[in-house]
C-alpha positions in Angstrom: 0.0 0.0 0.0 1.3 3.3 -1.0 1.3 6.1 0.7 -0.7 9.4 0.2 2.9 11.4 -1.0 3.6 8.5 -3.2 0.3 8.6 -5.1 0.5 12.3 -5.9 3.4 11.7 -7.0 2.6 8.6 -9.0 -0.4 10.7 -10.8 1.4 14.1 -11.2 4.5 12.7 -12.5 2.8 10.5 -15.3 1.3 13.4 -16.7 4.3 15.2 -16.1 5.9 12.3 -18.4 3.8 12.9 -21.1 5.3 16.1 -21.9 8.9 14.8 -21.5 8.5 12.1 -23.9 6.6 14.1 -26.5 9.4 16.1 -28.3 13.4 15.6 -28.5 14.9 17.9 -25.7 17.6 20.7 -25.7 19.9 21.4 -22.9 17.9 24.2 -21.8 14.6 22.3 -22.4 15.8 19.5 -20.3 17.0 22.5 -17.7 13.7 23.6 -17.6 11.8 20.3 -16.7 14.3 19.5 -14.1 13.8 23.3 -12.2 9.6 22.3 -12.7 10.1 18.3 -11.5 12.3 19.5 -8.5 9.6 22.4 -7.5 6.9 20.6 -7.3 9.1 17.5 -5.2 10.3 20.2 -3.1 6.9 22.2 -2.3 4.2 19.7 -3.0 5.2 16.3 -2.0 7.6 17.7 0.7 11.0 15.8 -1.2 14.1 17.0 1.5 17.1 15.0 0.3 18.2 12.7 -3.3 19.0 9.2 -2.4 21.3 8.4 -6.0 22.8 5.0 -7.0 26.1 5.4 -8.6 26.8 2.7 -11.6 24.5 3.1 -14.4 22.4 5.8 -12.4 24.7 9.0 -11.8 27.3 7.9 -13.8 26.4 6.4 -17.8 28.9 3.9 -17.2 29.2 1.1 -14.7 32.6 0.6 -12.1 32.4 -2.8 -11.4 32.3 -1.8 -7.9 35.8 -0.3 -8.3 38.7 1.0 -10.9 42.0 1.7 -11.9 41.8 5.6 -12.5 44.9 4.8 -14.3 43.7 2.4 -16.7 42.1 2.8 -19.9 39.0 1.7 -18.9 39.0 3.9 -15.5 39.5 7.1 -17.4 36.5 6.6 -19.5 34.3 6.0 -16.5 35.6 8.9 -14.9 34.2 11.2 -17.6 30.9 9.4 -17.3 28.5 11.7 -15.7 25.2 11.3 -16.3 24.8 15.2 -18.5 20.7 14.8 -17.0 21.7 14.3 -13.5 24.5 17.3 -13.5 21.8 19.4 -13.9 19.3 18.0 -11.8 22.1 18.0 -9.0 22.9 21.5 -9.9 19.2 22.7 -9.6 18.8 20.7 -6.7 21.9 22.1 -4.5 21.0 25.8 -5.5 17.6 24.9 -3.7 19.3 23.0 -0.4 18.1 20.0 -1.2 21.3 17.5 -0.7 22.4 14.9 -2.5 23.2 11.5 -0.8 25.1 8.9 -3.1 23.8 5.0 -2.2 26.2 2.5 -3.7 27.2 -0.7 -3.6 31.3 0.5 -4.2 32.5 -0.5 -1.7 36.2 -0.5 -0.6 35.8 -4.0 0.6 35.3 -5.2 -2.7 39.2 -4.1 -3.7 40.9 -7.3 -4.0 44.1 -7.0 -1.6 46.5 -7.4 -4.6 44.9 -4.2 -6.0 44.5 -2.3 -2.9 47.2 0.6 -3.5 46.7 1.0 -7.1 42.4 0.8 -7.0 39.7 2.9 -5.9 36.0 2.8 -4.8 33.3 3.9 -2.9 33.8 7.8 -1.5 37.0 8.1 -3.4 35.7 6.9 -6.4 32.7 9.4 -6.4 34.8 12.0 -5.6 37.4 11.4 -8.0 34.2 10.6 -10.6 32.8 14.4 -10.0 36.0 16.2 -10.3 37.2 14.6 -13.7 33.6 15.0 -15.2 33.9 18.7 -13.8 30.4 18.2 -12.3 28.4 21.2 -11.4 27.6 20.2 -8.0 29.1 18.5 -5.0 27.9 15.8 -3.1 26.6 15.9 0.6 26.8 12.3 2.0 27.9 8.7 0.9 26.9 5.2 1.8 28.8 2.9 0.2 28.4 -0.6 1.3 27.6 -3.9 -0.7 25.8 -6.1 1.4 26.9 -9.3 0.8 30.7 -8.3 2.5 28.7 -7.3 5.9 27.3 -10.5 6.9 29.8 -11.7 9.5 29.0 -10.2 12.9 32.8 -8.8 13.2 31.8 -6.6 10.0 28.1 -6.0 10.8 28.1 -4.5 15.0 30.9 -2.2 13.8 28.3 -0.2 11.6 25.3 -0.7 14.3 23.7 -3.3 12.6 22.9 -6.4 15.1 21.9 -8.8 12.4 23.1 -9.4 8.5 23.3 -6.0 6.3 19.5 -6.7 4.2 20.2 -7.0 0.5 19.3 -4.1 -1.7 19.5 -0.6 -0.5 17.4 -0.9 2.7 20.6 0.1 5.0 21.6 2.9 2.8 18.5 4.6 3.0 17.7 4.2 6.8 21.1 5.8 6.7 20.0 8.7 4.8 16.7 9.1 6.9 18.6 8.8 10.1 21.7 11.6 8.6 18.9 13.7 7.7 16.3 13.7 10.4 14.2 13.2 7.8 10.8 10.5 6.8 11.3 8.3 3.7 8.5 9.9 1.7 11.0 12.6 2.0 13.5 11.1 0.0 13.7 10.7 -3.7 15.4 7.2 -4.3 17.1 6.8 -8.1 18.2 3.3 -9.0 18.5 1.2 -12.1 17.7 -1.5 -10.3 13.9 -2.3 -10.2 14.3 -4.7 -7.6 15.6 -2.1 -5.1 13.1 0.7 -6.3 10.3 -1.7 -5.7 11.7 -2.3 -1.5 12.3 1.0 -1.7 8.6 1.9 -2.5 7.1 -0.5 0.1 9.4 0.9 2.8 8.0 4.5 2.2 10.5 5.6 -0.3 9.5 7.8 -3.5 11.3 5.6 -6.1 12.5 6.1 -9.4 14.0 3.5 -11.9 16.4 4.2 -14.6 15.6 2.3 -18.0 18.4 1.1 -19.9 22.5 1.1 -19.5 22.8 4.5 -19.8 22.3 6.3 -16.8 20.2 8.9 -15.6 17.4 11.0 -18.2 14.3 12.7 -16.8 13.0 10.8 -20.8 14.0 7.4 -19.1 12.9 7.0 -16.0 9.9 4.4 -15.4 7.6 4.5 -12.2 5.1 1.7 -13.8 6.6 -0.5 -11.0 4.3 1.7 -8.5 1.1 0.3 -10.2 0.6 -2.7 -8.7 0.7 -1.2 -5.4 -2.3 1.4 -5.7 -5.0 -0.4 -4.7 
């Protein structure tokens, strides 16, 4: 069951979409959309912080969890910023709404061999945002991939007294608890449906990313919301 925040912004955002997926969009177009999508977040549905995945979400490329920024292949995903979400980050900071970055880079996943010469998790966001010259900085970082917190050694250290959930249930309580802030006060951006539909049931207002691209206000998809209006 969905709550009342996440229906208006179920119905106002689908007829928002119409108008986004009509006509091929200009910079200033696209500028434009974002300033209208984060005023009415912002002042009608009461939106205080944006909850962003990294790979594939933020960034057009994906990390593998971690790179090289030496490498070939660590350059190019260095330049990978999503061109959409600069600006939506951009509109969003000049109006103090923060971005929090929710990822499952993790420095954990570095395999030892590779530890001096790789990077991941806060370093390789903040390495990602100065290379791409983003127009906007970020507020907060979780950066944690479940499946390497299961152990109890790993897990108490973080105040978790059980196994780290999979998906991005951790990240966000993070975020809410950070913030002072409810869930239906969080935007959550994913590409993964599976984690925008937990998301959603734990009070979340969700976004998917379609595609391997990254982020674009003309691909984001909210039909996973439907079977939970009744």
């Amino acid at each position: 069951m969905v709550s009342i925040a996440q229906k208006r912004f179920y119905y106002w955002f689908t007829t928002f979409q119409i108008s986004i997926l009509s006509s091929h969009l200009n910079y200033l177009q696209r500028t434009k959309l974002h300033q209208e999508f984060l005023d009415y977040a912002y002042n009608n549905i009461g939106i205080r912080v944006i909850a962003t995945d990294f790979d594939l979400t933020m960034m057009t490329r994906h990390s593998g969890g971690y790179i090289n920024p030496l490498s070939a292949s660590g350059s190019v995903f260095l330049l990978s910023l999503s061109q959409d979400f600069n600006i939506l980050a951009s509109i969003a900071q000049k109006m103090n709404i923060p971005i929090s970055v929710v990822t499952f880079s993790d420095k954990k996943l570095i395999p030892p061999e590779f530890k001096d010469v790789c990077i991941s998790g806060s370093d390789l966001i903040s390495l990602s945002l100065k290379k791409s010259k983003a127009s906007f900085e970020i507020d907060s970082t979780f950066c944690y991939y479940p499946k390497l917190w299961q152990k109890p050694q790993d897990y108490l250290q973080i105040g978790l007294i059980n196994p780290m959930p999979s998906g991005k249930s951790f990240h966000l309580k993070k975020v809410c608890e950070t913030y002072n802030i409810k869930p239906d006060q969080v935007i959550f951006i994913d590409d993964d449906v599976r984690n925008c539909k937990t998301a959603l049931k734990e009070g979340y207002i969700a976004m998917s990313i379609k595609g391997n691209s990254g982020y674009s206000i003309d691909n984001i998809d909210i039909s996973f919301y439907e079977t939970m209006l009744d």
